[in-house]
PARO-321588 format. One line per field, with one value per residue (C-alpha): z negated, x, y; residue in three letters; residue number from 0. Coordinates in steps of 0.05 Angstrom, whole numbers, always signed. Layout:
PARO-321588
pz <- Z:... $
px <- X:... $
py <- Y:... $
rest <- ALA:... $
nr <- NUM:... $
//
This chain:
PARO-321588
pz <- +399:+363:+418:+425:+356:+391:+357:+273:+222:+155:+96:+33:+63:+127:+120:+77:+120:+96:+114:+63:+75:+99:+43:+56:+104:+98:+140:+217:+253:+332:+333:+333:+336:+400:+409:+424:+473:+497:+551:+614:+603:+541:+470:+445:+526:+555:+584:+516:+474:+513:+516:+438:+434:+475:+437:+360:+383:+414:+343:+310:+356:+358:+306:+318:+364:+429:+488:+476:+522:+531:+585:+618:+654:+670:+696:+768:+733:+771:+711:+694:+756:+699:+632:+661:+668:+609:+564:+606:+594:+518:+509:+556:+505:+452:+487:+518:+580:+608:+664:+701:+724:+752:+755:+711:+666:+581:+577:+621:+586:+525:+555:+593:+529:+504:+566:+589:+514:+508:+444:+461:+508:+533:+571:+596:+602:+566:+581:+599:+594:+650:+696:+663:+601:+585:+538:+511:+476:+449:+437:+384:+407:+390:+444:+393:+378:+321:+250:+225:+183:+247:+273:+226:+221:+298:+277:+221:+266:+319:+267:+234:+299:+342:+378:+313:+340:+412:+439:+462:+536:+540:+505:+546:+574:+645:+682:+725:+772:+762:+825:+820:+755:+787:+817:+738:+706:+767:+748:+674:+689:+729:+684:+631:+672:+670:+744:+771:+764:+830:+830:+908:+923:+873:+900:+848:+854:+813:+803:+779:+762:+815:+752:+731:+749:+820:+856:+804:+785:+864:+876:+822:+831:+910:+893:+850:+904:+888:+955:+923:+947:+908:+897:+853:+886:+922:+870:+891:+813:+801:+807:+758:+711:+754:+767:+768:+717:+652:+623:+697:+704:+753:+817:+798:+787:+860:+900:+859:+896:+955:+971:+935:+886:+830:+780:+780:+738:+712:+685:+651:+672:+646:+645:+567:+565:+612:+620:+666:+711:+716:+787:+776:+765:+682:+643:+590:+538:+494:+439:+490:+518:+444:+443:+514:+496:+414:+448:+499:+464:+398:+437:+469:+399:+412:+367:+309:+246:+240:+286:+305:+286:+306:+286:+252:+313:+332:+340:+273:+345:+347:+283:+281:+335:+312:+248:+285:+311:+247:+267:+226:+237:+205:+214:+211:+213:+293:+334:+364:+317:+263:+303:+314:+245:+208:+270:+259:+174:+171:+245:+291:+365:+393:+371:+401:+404:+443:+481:+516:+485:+482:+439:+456:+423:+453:+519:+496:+440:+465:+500:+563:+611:+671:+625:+592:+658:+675:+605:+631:+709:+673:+644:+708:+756:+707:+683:+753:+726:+742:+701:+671:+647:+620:+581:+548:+485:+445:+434:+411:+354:+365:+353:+354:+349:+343:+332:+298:+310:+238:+223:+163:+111:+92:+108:+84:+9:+4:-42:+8:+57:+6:-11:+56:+61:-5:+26:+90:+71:+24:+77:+122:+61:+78:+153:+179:+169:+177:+189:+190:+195:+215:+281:+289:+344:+349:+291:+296:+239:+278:+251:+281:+249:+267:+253:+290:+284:+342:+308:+246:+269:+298:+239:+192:+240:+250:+176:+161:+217:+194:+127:+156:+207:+141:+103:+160:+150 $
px <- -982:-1051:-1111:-1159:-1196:-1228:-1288:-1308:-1309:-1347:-1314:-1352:-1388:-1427:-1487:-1456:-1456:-1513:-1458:-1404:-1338:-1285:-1224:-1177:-1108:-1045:-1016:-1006:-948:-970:-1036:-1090:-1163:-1161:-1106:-1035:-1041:-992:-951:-934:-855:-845:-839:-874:-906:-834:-821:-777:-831:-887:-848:-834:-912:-928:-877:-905:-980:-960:-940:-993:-1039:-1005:-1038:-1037:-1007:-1056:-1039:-1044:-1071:-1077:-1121:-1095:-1134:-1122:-1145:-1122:-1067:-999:-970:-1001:-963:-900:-939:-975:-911:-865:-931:-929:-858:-870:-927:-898:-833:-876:-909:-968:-991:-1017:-1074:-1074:-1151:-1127:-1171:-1227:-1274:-1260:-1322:-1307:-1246:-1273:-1325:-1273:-1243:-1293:-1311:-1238:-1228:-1173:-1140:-1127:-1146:-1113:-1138:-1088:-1118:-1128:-1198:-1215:-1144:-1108:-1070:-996:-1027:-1034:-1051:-1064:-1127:-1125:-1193:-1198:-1209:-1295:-1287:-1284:-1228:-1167:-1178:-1132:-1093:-1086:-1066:-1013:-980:-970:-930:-890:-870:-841:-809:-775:-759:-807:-745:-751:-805:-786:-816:-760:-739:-789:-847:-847:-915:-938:-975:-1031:-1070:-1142:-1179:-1252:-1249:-1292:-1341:-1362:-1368:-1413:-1455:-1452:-1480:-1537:-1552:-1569:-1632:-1693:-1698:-1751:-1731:-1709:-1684:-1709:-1735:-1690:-1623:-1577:-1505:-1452:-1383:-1333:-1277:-1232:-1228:-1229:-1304:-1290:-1302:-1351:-1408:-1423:-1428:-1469:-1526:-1528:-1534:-1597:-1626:-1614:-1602:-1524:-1485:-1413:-1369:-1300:-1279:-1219:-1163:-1093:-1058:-1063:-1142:-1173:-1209:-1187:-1252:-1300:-1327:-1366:-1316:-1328:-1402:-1406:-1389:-1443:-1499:-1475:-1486:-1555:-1576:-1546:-1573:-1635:-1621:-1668:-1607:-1532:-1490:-1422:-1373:-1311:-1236:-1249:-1320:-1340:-1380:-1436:-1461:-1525:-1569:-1627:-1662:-1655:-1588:-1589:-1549:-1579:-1525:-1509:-1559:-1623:-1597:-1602:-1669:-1696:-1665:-1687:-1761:-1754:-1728:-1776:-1831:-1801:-1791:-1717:-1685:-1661:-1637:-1710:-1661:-1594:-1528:-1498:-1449:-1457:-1450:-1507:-1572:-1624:-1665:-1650:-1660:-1726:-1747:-1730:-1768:-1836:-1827:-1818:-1740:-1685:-1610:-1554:-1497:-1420:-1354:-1335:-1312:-1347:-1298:-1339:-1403:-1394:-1374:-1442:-1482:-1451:-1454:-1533:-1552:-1568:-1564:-1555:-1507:-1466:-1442:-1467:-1409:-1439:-1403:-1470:-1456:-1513:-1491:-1538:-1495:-1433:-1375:-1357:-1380:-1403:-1433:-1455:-1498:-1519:-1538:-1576:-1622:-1640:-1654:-1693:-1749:-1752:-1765:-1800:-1850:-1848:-1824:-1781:-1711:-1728:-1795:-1764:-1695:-1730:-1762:-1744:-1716:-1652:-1629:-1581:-1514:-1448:-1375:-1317:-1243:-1190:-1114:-1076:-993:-977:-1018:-1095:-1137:-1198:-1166:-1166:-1212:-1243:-1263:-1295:-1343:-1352:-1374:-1427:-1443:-1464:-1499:-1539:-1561:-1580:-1617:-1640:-1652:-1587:-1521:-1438:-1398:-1320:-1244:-1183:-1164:-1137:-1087:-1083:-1067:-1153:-1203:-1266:-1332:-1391:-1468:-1534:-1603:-1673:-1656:-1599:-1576:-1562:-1515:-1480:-1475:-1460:-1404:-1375:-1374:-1330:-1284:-1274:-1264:-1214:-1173:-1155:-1129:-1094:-1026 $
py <- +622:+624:+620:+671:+699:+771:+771:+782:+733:+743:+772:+798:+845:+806:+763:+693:+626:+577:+520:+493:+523:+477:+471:+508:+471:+486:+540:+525:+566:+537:+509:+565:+566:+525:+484:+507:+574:+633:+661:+603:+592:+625:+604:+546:+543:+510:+445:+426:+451:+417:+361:+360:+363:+302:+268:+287:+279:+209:+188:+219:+185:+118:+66:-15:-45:-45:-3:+68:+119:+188:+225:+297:+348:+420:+487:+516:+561:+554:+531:+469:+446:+460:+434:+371:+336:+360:+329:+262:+257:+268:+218:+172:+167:+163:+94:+115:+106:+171:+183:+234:+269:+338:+394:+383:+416:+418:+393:+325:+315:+309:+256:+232:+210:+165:+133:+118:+97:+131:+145:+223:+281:+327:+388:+445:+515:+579:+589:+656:+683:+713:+666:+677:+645:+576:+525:+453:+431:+357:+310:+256:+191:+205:+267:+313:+375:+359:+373:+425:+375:+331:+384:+404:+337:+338:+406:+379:+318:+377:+407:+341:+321:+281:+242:+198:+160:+144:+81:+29:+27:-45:+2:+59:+95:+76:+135:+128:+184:+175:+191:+193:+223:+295:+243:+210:+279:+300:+236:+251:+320:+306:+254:+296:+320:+277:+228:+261:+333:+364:+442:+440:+510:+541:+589:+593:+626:+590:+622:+581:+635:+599:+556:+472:+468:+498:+428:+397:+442:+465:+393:+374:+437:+415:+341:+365:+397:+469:+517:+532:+599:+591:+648:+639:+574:+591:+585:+602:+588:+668:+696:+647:+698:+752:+801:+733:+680:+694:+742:+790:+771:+830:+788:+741:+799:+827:+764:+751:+809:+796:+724:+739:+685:+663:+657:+665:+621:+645:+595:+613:+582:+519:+514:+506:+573:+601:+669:+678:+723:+723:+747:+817:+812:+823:+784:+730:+719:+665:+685:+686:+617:+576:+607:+584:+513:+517:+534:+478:+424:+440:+431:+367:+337:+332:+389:+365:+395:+444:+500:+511:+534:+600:+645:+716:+746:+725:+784:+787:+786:+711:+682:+729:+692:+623:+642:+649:+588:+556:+544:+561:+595:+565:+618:+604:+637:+652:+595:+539:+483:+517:+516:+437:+424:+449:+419:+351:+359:+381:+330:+392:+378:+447:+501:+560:+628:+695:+690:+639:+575:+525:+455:+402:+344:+299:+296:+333:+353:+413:+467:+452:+513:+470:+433:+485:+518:+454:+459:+537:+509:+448:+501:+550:+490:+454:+510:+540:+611:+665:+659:+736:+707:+641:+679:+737:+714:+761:+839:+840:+873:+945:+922:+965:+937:+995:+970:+1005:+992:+989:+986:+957:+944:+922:+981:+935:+927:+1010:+1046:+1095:+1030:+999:+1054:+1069:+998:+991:+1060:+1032:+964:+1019:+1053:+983:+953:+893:+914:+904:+875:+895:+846:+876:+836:+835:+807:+745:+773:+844:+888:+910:+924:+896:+933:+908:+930:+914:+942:+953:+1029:+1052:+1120:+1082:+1027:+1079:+1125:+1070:+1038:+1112:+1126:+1054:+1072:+1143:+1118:+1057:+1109:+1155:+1092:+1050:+1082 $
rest <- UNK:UNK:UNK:UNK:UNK:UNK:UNK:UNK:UNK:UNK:UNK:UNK:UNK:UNK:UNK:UNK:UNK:UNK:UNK:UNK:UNK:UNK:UNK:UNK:UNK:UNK:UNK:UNK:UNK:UNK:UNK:UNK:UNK:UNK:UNK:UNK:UNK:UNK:UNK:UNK:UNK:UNK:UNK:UNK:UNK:UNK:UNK:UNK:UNK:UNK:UNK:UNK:UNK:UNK:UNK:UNK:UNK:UNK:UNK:UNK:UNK:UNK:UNK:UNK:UNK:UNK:UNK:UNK:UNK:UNK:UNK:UNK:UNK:UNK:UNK:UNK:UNK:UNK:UNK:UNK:UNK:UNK:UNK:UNK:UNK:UNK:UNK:UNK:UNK:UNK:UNK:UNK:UNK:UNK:UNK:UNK:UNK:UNK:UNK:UNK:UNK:UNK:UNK:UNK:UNK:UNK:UNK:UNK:UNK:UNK:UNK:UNK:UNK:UNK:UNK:UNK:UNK:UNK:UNK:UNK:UNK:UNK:UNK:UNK:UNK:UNK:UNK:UNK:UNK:UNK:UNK:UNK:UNK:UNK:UNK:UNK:UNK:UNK:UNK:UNK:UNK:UNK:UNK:UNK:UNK:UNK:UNK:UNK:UNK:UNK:UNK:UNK:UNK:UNK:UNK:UNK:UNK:UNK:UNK:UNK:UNK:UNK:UNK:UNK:UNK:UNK:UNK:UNK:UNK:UNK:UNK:UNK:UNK:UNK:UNK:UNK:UNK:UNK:UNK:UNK:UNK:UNK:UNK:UNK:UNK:UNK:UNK:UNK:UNK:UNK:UNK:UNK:UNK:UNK:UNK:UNK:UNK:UNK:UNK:UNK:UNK:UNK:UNK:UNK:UNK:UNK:UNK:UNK:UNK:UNK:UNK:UNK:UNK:UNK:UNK:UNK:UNK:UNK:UNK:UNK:UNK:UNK:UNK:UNK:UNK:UNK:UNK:UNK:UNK:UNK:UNK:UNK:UNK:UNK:UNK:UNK:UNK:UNK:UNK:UNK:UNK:UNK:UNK:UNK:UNK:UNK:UNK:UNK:UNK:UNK:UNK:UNK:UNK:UNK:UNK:UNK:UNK:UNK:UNK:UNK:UNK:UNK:UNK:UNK:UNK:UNK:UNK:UNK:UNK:UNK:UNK:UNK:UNK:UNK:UNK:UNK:UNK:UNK:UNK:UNK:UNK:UNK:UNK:UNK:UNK:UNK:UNK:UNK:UNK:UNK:UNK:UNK:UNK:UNK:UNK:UNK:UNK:UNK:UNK:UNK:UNK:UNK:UNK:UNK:UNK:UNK:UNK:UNK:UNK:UNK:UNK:UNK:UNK:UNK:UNK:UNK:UNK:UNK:UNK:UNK:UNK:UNK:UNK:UNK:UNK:UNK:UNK:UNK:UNK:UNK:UNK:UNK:UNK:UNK:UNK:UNK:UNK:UNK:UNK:UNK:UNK:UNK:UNK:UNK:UNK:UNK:UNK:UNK:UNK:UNK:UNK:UNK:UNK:UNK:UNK:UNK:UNK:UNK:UNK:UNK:UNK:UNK:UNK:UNK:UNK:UNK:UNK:UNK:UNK:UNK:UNK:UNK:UNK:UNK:UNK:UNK:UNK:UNK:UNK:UNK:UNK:UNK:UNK:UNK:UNK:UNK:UNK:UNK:UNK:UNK:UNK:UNK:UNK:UNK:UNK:UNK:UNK:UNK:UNK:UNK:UNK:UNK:UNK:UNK:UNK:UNK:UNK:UNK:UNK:UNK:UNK:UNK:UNK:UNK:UNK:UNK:UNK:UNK:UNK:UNK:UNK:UNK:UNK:UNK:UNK:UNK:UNK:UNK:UNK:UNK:UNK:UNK:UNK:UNK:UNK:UNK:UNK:UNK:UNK:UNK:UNK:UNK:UNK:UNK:UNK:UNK:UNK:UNK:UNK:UNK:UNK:UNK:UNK:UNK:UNK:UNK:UNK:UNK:UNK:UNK:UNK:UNK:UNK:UNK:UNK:UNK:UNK:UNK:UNK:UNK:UNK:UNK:UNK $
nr <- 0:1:2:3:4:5:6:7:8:9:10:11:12:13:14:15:16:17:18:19:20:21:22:23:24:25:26:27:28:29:30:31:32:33:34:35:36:37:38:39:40:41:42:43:44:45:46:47:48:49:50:51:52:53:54:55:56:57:58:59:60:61:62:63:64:65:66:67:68:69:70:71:72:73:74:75:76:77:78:79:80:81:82:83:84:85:86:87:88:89:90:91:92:93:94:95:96:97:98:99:100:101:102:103:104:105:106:107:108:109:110:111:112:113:114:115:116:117:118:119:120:121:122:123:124:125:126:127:128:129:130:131:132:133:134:135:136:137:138:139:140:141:142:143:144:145:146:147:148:149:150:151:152:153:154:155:156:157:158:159:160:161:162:163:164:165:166:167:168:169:170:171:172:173:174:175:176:177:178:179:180:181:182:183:184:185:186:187:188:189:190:191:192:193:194:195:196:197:198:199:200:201:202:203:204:205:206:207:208:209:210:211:212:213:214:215:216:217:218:219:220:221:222:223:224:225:226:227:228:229:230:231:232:233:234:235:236:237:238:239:240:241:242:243:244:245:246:247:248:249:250:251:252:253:254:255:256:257:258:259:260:261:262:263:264:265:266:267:268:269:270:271:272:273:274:275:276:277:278:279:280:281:282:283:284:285:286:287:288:289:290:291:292:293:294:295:296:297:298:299:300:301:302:303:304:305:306:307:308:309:310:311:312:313:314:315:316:317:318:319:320:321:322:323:324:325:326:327:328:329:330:331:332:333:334:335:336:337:338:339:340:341:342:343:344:345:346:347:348:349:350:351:352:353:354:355:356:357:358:359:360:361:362:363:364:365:366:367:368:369:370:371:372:373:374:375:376:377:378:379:380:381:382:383:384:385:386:387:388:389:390:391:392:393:394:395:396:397:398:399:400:401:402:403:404:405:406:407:408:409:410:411:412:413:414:415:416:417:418:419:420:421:422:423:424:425:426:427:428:429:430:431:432:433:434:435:436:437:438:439:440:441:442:443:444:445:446:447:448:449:450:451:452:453:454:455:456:457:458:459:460:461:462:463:464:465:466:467:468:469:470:471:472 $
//
């Protein structure tokens, strides 16, 4: 039940990570790359598993002898209506009280968290998935995702038995429905906006992927003053994700054009990633984002760290950029745990992923795309310019990804592949770079390249997966 792990990591071959490699954990079996995920009412996604996982991270998470409390939120899936309350009945035998926020943003969990000083969070969704997935991500008690040896002892207290630890009858969790919970994130958010900025005059179309942020971020754009046309708010518990959101950005670029909007805003089931439009309907990714807030905040004399942190997925377009500005990239392995880990061990403030997964520590510990969305309105009605003017800073650089499905075997470990490879970064030199894996949950070689010259990314990426389809077996 690993979560999602689509794009390329590093291996010998891709650009190295200027950041310190975490050791090594010991081997999980549930938890993936972000949290516990996989099909609604199957394996480790049933009530008796979900209620063995309350139970274990209630121990884990129980330490002195104060009232212990854990904080649950979820996504508009049909099944958190199944998984909500098999968790409260596994913390609330562990002996924690449990409160209850509903449909809510991962972002606003996980300041949610701190503020309702709680010693966990717990937020049910599997992000961009399809509806008849589901998952649950947990927050430290600071707001910020487990460590992976947290992480495992939660699974070797399932495995041992979590019943062990069951409170006493007198000792038993109390749970309590938190109401206004929507109505604080909504105050958080526009909070992180200076007092006097209005977005008055400015038509922005926000679809929230008939996902968590489907009441929140409407609400917070009007209260700014933006004119607000919403599309993806009508969730049934079966169309979040479905042909809307960041992941199906299309439905965003159509209404752009149709209520002559200055910028569309695409959020993803549960809100921690963003993907935008600008007027012309043309999507700004991730990548063009961390520049537009890098420039911004530079010139503000609020970035810290002398950059940011990306991944190596990022463009050489990007960090090109960031070097005329005197700004550096700090790359990392794909996923935004890795992201938050070098911004938090060098003291950057803003971090993310093309995808569109933004960190700005400053307000948040997580992903957040409404806020993120917020930083990019902040500069158009600030500078007074068009969102196409504001989000194009710099060409990208030609990049191709190609995968190739494998039985058996490591395709990467055969001889041919690996002088396809030292063929290939010949040819780039130091203009380019390969970056090439296995999947994480498909049985995929991912071979991405990247160069200023088109015809050779493709002939290099063609060459590797030649060489990779004779040796897969």
């Amino acid at each position: 039940m690993r979560g999602d792990d689509d794009a390329p990591q590093p291996n010998n071959h891709a650009a190295k990570s200027t950041a310190k490699p975490a050791a090594k954990p010991a081997e999980r079996a549930l938890f993936g790359t972000d949290g516990v995920r996989g099909l609604a009412n199957a394996g480790a996604m049933t009530p008796m598993g979900l209620l063995r996982l309350g139970m274990a991270a209630g121990r884990v998470f129980k330490n002195g002898a104060h009232r212990h409390r854990v904080v649950i939120g979820k996504d508009t899936r049909l099944s958190g209506y199944m998984i909500e309350p098999a968790l409260t009945a596994g913390f609330a035998a562990s002996g924690m009280d449990v409160f209850l926020l509903g449909p809510l943003p991962t972002p606003a969990m996980a300041m949610l968290t701190r503020s309702l000083r709680a010693d966990l969070g717990v937020m049910i969704s599997a992000s961009h998935n399809p509806y008849h997935d589901n998952g649950v991500k947990f927050f430290g008690p600071n707001g910020y995702k487990l460590s992976d040896d947290t992480e495992i002892e939660i699974e070797r207290l399932m495995a041992e038995g979590p019943e062990e630890g069951l409170a006493a009858p007198g000792e038993l969790g109390r749970v309590k429905r938190i109401d206004d919970a929507g109505a604080r994130y909504i105050e958080f958010a526009k909070a992180t906006l200076p007092r006097h900025l209005s977005l008055e005059g400015l038509r922005v179309v926000i679809d929230c992927a008939n996902g968590a942020a489907y009441k929140v971020a409407p609400t917070v754009l009007w209260e700014l003053g933006a004119d607000v046309k919403s599309i993806g708010v009508e969730p049934n518990g079966f169309n979040i994700n479905n042909q809307c959101g960041s992941t199906s950005p299309k439905a965003m670029q159509e209404a752009v054009l149709e209520y002559r909007a200055d910028i569309g805003v695409a959020l993803d089931g549960d809100a921690d990633r963003v993907i935008i439009c600008d007027e012309k309907g043309e999507i700004v990714d991730g990548d063009q984002i961390l520049a537009l807030i890098a420039k911004s905040w530079a010139s503000k004399g609020m970035l810290r760290g002398g950059g940011i942190v990306s991944t190596v997925m990022s463009n050489m377009g990007l960090e090109k950029y960031l070097g005329s500005q005197g700004l550096k990239l700090e790359r990392t392995k794909v996923g935004d745990r890795y992201v938050v880990e070098a911004m938090r061990a060098g003291d950057f403030n803003v971090g993310g992923e093309p995808s569109g997964h933004v960190i700005l520590s400053d307000y948040a510990t997580t992903g957040d795309g409404l806020i993120t969305a917020l930083q990019v309105l902040s500069v158009v009605a600030g500078e007074g310019c068009k969102v196409s003017e504001a989000c194009r800073l710099y060409k990208p650089f030609p990049q191709l990804l190609e995968n190739v499905r494998f039985s058996g075997g490591d395709p990467l470990a055969a001889p041919e592949v690996k002088a396809a490879i030292s063929a290939a970064e010949a040819e780039l030199g130091g203009n380019g770079r390969i970056v090439i894996r296995k999947s994480g949950t498909e049985p995929l070689i991912r071979v991405m390249a990247e160069a200023e010259d088109q015809r050779l990314v493709t002939a290099v990426v063609r060459k590797i997966c030649d060489a990779v389809e004779k040796a897969k077996g």
